[in-house]
Every structure is written in structure tokens, then in C-alpha cells.
C-alpha positions in Angstrom: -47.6 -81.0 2.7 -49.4 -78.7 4.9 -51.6 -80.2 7.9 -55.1 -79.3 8.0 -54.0 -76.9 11.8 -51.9 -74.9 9.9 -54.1 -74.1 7.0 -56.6 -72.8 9.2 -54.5 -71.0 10.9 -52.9 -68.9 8.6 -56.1 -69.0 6.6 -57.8 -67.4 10.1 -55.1 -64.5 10.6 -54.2 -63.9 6.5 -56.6 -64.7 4.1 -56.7 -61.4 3.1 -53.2 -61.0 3.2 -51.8 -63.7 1.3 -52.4 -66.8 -0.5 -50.4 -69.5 -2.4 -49.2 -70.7 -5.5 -51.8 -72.9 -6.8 -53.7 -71.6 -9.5 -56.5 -73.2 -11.9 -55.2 -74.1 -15.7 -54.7 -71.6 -17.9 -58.4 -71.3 -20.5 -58.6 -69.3 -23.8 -56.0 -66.5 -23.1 -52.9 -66.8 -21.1 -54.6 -64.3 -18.4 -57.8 -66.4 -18.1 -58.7 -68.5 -15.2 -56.1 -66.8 -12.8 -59.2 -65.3 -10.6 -60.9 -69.0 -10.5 -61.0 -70.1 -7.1 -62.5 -73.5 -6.8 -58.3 -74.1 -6.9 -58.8 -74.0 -3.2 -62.1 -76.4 -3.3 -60.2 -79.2 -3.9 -60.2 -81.9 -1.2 -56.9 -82.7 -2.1 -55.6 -79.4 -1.7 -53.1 -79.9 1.2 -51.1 -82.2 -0.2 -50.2 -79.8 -2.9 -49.0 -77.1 -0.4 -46.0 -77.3 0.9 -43.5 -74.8 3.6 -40.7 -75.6 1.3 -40.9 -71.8 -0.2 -41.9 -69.2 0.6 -42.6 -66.1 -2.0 -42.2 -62.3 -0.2 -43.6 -59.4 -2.4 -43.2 -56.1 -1.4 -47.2 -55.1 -0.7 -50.6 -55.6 -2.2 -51.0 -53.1 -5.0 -55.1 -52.8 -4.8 -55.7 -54.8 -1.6 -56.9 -58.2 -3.8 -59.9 -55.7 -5.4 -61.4 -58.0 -7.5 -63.9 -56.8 -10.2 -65.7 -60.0 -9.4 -67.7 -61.1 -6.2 -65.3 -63.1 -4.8 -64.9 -62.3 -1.7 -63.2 -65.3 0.0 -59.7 -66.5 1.1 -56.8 -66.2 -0.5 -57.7 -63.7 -3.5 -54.1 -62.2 -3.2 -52.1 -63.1 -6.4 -55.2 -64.2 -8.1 -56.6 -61.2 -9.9 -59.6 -61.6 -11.6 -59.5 -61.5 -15.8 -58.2 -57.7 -15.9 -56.2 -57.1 -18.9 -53.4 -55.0 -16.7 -52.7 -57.7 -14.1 -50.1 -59.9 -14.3 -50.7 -62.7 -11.8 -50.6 -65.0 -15.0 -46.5 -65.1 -15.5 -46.4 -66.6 -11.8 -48.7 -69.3 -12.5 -46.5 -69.9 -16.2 -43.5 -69.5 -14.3 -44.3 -71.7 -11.5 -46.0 -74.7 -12.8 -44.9 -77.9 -12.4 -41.8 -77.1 -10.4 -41.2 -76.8 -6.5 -42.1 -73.5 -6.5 -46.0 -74.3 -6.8 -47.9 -74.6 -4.1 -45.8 -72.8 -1.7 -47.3 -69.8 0.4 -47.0 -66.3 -0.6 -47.0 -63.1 1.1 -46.3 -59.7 1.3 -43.3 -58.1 3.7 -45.2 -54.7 4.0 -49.3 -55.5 4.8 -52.5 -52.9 5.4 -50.3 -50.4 3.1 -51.9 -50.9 -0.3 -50.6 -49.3 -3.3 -49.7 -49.5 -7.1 -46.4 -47.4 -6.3 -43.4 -49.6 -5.4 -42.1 -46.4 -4.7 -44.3 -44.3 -2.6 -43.9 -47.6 -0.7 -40.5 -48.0 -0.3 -40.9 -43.8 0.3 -43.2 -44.9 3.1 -41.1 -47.1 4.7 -38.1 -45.1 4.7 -39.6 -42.3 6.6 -41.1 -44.7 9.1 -38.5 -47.2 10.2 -41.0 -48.8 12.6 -43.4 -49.4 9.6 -40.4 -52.2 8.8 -40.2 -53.1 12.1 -43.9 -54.5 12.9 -44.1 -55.8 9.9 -40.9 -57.9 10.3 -42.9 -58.8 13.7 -45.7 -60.2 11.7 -44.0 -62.0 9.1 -41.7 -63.7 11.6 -45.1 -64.9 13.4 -46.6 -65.9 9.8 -43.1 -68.0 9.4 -43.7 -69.7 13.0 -47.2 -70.6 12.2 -46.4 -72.1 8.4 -43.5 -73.8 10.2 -40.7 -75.1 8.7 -37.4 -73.8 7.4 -38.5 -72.4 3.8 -36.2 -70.7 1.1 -38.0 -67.0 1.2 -37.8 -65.7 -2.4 -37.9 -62.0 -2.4 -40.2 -60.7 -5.3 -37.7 -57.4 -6.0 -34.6 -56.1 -4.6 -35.7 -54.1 -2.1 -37.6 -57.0 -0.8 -34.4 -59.3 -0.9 -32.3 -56.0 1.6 -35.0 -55.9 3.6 -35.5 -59.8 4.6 -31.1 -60.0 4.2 -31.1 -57.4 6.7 -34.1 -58.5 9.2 -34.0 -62.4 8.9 -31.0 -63.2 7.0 -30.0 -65.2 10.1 -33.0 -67.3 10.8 -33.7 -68.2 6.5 -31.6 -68.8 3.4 -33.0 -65.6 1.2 -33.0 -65.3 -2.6 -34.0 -63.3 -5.6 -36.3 -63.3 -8.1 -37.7 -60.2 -10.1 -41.2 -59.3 -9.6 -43.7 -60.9 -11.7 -44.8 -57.2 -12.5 -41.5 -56.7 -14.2 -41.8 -55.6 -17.9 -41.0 -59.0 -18.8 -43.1 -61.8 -20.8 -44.3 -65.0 -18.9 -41.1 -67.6 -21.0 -38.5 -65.2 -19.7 -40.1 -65.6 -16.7 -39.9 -68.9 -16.3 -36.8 -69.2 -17.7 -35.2 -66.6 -14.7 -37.3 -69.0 -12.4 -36.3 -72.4 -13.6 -32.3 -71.0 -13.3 -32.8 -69.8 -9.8 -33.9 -73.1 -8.9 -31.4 -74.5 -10.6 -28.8 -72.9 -8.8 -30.8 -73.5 -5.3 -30.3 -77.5 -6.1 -26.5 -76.9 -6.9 
């Protein structure tokens, strides 16, 4: 559970920045509803978030652009009804198991693009690009509290957070929900990692 203080605080410094897993139920489509905010209208939404997790993606792909109006907290990993997104295998994946309602967040911020790549490109020629954002995630971390599993969405994720707080967190893998892979598989790859996590 997540105390009221520590909502508001990250909700203060990253609501554009991050968000967590928690999403309405699925409607018509296996996309639909993943946009749907009211999630976070719930008065009993803090005692479905927890510090136990924490997912790390690699960077926000169109800086939560929404085709909708929404322009509140949390839109990250809650893309509207587009046909290209893929926000909906997380919410598959995710539901009814540990995983949901942890926080998520990206290891590189303010650096949005659709190019893993060019990213990792980015990066690579700027070492203090990793740097300050290691700085921020680390005070992200302090604020949520806790010691929480970080999963890194992607490999390159996974070095970096090995490399930069392997010492401080236990660190795992999971593929990035972007993968070309369909939502069951998904869940599948997510149900073993927790499996082995509870070994």
C-alpha cells in the first residue's frame, strides 16, 4: 500500500513521467479501455498500489501524446484506443498477479522517441545523459520508498540498472511489452519470471 505523502509526491514531481500498473477492464476489443482514467478516481486506489515492483522502460516513445483530451496524471502506459499501441499486453499480462499496481517508469526521461535505438544511440554518445538520469531515478526510488524488485522492460534497460544500481536493488528481466509478441505469451513470460522470483 502506498500512503497518501508518497502519492502526491511522486504524483507532484512525475506525473508526466510515469504512472502505474492499474488499468480499467478490458471493453469490446482487447485494446479498449486502456486510455480510461477514472482507474485513478477510485477512493480506494492506494491500497491497490504497492512499492513491491517497480517496472523500468527504456523512455517514453511519444511523450504520453494522447489523441484524447486527457491531460492529467499518469497518462504514461495508458495510451488512448490507437490501433498501434500496445499498452494492452501489460494490462493482460499483469492482472491479477503482484505485478499490478506497482509504479512504472522510464530510466531515460525528457528524451522522447519511437527509436529504441536512436536512444540507446543517444545515450552512448552522451555518457552523462545516463548519469543524471540515474540521479533521478535513484531520487524517484527514495521517494516511493521501499526496497522493490526493478524489472527492466529490455535488455539494455536490465545493463544499465545492473551496472548503476545493481548494488542498492535486486534487478530482473522481462521483454518489453512492445515486443512482437501477443498479449498470452506475454503473460506467460510474466507469470514464469514471477515464478522464479518466489523460488
Amino acid at each position: 500500500m502506498i500512503t497518501k505523502n508518497v502519492y502526491e509526491q511522486l504524483e507532484e514531481n512525475y506525473k508526466d513521467q510515469a504512472s502505474w500498473a492499474v488499468w480499467a477492464p478490458v471493453g469490446e476489443s482487447p485494446k479498449s479501455n486502456t486510455g480510461d482514467m477514472s482507474v485513478f478516481e477510485d477512493p480506494n486506489i492506494l491500497n491497490i498500489l504497492h512499492n513491491n515492483y517497480v517496472l523500468v522502460a527504456l523512455n517514453a516513445s511519444e511523450h504520453a501524446e494522447r489523441k484524447d483530451s486527457y491531460t492529467g496524471s499518469w497518462r504514461m502506459f495508458h495510451s488512448d484506443d490507437d490501433g498501434r499501441q500496445q499498452d494492452y499486453k501489460m494490462r493482460f499480462a499483469f492482472k491479477d498477479t503482484p505485478i499490478w499496481g506497482s509504479y512504472m517508469t522510464d530510466i531515460i526521461k525528457d528524451h522522447p522517441d519511437k527509436s529504441s535505438e536512436q536512444v540507446i544511440k543517444h545515450v552512448q554518445n552522451n555518457p552523462n545523459v545516463l548519469q543524471e538520469n540515474i540521479k533521478e531515478l535513484k531520487k524517484e526510488l527514495s521517494i516511493l520508498g521501499g526496497k522493490p524488485t526493478l524489472i527492466a522492460l529490455g535488455r539494455k534497460v536490465e545493463t544499465w540498472l545492473r551496472k548503476e544500481l545493481g548494488d542498492e536493488f535486486n534487478i530482473v528481466y522481462l521483454a518489453h511489452y512492445s515486443n512482437y509478441i501477443g498479449e498470452v505469451k506475454y503473460r506467460e513470460k510474466t507469470l514464469e519470471l514471477l515464478e522464479e522470483l518466489e523460488a
